[in-house]
N, C-alpha and C positions, 0 to 999 in steps of 0.2 A: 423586486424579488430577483435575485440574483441567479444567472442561467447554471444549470448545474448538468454535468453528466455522472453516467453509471460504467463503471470498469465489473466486468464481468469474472469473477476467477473458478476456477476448476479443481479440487484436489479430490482426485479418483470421481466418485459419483455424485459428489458433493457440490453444491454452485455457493459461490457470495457474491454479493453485490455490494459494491461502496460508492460510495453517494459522495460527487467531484468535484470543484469546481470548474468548469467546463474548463479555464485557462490550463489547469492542471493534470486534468485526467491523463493525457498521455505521457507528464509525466510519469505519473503511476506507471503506469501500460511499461514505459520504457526502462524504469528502475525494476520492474517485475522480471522481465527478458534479460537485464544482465545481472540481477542476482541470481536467474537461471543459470545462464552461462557460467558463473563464478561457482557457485553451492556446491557443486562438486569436487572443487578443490581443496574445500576446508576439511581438515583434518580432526580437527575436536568431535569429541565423544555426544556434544548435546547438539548437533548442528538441528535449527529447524525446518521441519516440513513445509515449504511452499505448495500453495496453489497456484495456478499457472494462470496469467491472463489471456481471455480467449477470447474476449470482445468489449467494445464501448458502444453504448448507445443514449441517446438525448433522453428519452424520456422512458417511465419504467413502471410498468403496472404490474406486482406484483398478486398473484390468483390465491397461489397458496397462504393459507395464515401461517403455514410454520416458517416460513421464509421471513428475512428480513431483510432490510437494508442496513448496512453498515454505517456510520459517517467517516470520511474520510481523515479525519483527521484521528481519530480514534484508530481506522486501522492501521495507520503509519506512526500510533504512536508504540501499539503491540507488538509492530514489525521491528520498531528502534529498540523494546525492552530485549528481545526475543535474541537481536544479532548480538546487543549492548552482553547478554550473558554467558556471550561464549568465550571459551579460553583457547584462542588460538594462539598456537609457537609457530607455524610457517607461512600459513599465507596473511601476507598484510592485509587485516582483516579493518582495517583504519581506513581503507578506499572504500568500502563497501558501507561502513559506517556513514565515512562523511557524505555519502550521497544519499543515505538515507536520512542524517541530519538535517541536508540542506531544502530537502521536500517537506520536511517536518515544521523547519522555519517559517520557508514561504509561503505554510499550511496557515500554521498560526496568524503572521502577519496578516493573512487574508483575513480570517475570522477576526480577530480585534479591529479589524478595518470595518469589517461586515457590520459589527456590534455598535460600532459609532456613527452607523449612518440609521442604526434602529430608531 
């Protein structure tokens, strides 16, 4: 069973949680803090709402039934539709992508790797 962690995110009163793998997770974490950083420079009309990452933890026992767990790859795949749709003219929105690409790869790789040791 492969060791997995939980990236915590925030937007307003709202929590998610996405389900990592541990090697990864702070990827997330780190690609979350500089799409922070950046998000505000984008100029386009539909730019998306971030949730904020506010923590990672090993293991996650969720109380609440309306709460869920995310899977990771799932949510960096909504994160790559989401920047994929915006029509930006000034900021080189092509940095921001490729590092969302390149976590989206290493995602997948992982999983088909996962899948053939099933």
């Amino acid at each position: 069973m492969p060791t997995m962690r939980y990236v915590i995110l925030q937007l307003e009163q709202q929590l998610q949680f996405v389900e990592m793998p541990a090697d990864y997770a702070y990827q997330l974490s780190a690609l979350n803090l500089r799409l922070h950083k950046e998000i505000d420079k984008l100029t386009a009309s539909n730019v998306p709402v971030l949730p904020r990452a506010i923590a990672e933890c090993d293991q996650l026992d969720l109380l609440d039934e309306q709460l869920s767990i995310v899977g990771g790859l799932d949510y960096i795949n909504a994160l790559e539709r989401s920047f994929a749709e915006l029509h930006e003219s000034h900021y080189p929105l092509i940095s921001l992508l490729t590092e969302i690409r390149a976590l989206q790869a290493q995602l997948e790789q992982w999983y088909e790797e996962e899948m053939e040791t099933l």
